[in-house]
N, C-alpha and C positions, 0 to 999 in steps of 0.2 A: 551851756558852753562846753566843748571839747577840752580835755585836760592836756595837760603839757605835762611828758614825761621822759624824764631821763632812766635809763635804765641801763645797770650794767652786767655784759656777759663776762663772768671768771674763765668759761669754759672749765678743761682740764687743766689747773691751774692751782697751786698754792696750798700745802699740806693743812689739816687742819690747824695747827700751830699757825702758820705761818696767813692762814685766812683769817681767823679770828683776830690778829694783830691788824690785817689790812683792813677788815669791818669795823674795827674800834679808832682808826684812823677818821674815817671814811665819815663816823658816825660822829668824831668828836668835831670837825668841820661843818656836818650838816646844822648839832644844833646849834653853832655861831655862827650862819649865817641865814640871813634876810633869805626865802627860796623865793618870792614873787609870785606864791602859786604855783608852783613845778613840784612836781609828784618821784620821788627818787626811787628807784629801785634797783636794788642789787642782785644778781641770780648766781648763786654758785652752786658749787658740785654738792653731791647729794648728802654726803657726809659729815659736811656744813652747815646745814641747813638749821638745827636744834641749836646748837649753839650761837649762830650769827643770830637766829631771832630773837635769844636771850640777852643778846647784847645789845641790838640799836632799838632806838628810838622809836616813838610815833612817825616820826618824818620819813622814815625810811621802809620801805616793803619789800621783803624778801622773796626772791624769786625761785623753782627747781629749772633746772636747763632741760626738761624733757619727762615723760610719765609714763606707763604701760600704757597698751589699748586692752585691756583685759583688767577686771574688777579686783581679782584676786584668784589665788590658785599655783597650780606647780608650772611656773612659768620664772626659772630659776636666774636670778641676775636681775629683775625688771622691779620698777617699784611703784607703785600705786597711785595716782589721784587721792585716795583716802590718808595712805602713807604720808604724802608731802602737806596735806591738811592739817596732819596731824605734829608737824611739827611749829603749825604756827605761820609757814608760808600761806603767800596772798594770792602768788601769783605763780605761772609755769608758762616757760617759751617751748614754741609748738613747732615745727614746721623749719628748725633753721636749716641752711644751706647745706652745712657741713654733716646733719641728719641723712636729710637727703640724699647727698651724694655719696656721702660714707657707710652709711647703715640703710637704703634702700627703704626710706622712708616715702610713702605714698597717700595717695589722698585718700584713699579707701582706709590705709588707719589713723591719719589725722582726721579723719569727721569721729572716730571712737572715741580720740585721745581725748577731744574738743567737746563731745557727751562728757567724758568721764570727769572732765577740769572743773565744766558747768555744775554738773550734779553735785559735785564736793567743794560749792562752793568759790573754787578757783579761778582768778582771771587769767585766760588764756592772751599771750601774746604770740598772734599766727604772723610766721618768717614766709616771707617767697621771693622771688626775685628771678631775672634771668640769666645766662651765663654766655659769656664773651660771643660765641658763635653764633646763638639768640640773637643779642643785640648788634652785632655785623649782618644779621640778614635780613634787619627788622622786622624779628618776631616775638621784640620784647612786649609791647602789648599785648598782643596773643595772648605769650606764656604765662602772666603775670595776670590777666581778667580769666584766664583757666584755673590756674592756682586756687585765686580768689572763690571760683565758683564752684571748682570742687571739693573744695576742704570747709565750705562756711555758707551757699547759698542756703543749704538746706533749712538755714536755720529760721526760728520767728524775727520780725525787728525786733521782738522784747530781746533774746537772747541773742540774735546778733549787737543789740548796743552793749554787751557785756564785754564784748572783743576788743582785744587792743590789735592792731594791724602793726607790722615792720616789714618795709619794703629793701630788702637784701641786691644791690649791684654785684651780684657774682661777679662783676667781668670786671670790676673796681678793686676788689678785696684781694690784697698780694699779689696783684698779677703787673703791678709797674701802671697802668692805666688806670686815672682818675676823673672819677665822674663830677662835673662841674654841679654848681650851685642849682644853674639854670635846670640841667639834668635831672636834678632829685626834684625840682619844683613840678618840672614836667610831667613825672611820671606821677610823681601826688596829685596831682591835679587828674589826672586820668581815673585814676583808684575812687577819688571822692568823684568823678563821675561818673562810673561806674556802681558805686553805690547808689547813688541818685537814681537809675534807674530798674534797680533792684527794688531797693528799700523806699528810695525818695529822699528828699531832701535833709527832711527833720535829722533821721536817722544818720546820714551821709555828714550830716554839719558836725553832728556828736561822737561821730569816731575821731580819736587820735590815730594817725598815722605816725609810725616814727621813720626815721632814716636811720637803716645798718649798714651803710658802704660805711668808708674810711673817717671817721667824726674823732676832731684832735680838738684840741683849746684854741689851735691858731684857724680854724677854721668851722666851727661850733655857729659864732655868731651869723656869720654870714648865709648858713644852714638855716637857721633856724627864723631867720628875716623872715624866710619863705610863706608865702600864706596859708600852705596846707602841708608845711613841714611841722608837725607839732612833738615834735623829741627825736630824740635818738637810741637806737638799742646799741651800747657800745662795747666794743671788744677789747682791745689792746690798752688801749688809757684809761680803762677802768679798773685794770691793776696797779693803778698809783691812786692814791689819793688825792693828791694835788692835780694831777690831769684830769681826773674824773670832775673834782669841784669846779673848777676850769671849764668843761663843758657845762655843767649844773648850771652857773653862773650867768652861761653867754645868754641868757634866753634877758 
């Protein structure tokens, strides 16, 4: 059975001080409450990373927002696969929007990033999604089974089941337009078709997919009804801790 996971993006967000108090929030919630099988993750900034692992829980898995495509070496500002192991993180998101479109992130070094997470042990959480223009000329499929198959076909079924998937509505995220329920089921459903034809079924049935458009408390449940909706990567209401348990919860 596929996992069900909540996972939260900090982004650029919350000094150390002021993260560590939101991970100990975060953390004192998780272990008072029943999870039902939901898998929680939190991913903050890099400098966060040693200290939130020292503080939460089994329950919780600490995420890096992003890693070198290079092993090691004078490649100055970048920080490692190895590095982020090394602080006790589980996991690293790969491939998000705001990479891509901001720091010209591509799939030639997300398949590196995606080696190097593997090899140190790291679950990768690969982001893709299409952006407003995409989806008005319906070429969000396209964009989205491209994505998919250049940052990850390459891989065996053994190591593609390692992969956690987040399917990113650019054209939802800040922009005033909201992608409906039915919306994110649909495109889930493509993705695990998609794999089915790759991998096959087995494989296909055992990926989580998450949803990274707009995911609140008041609309979490009705998200996650979905049959091949199985979590969310979240952004904004993962810097409360009550919003964030609030989506944890709706599942």
């Amino acid at each position: 059975m596929r996992k069900k996971i909540v996972a939260g993006n900090w982004k650029m967000n919350n000094t150390l001080e002021e993260g560590i108090v939101l991970a100990g929030q975060i953390n004192d919630l998780v272990e008072k409450t029943e999870l039902n099988g939901v898998d929680v993750v939190i991913g903050t900034p890099f400098i966060h990373l040693t200290e939130v692992n020292k503080l939460v829980g089994d329950k919780i898995g600490v995420a890096a927002q992003n890693c070198a495509d290079e092993v090691s070496g004078a490649y100055t500002g970048e920080v490692s696969a190895a590095m982020i192991k090394s602080t006790g993180s589980k996991y690293v998101i790969l491939g998000h929007s705001e990479r891509r479109e901001y720091y010209g992130e591509t799939s030639e070094k997300l398949v590196k990033k995606v080696a190097l997470s593997l090899q140190n042990g790291l679950t990768p959480i690969f982001c893709f999604g299409e952006v407003l223009e995409e989806r008005q000329s319906e070429k969000h499929f396209d964009v989205v089974k491209s994505q998919i198959a250049e940052g990850l076909f390459h891989l065996s079924p053994e190591d593609f089941g390692k992969i956690v998937l987040a399917y990113e509505p650019v054209w939802a995220i800040g922009t005033g337009v909201t992608a409906s329920s039915a919306q994110a089921q649909e495109m889930h459903a493509f993705i695990r078709k998609t794999l089915v034809a790759k991998y096959g079924q087995e494989v296909a049935d055992n990926t989580s997919i998450l949803y990274g458009g707009s995911c609140k408390p008041s609309n979490a449940k009705e998200l996650f009804e979905n049959a091949d909706v199985d979590g969310g990567l979240i952004g904004g209401a993962s810097l409360n801790a009550e919003d964030f348990m609030g989506i944890i919860t709706a599942f």
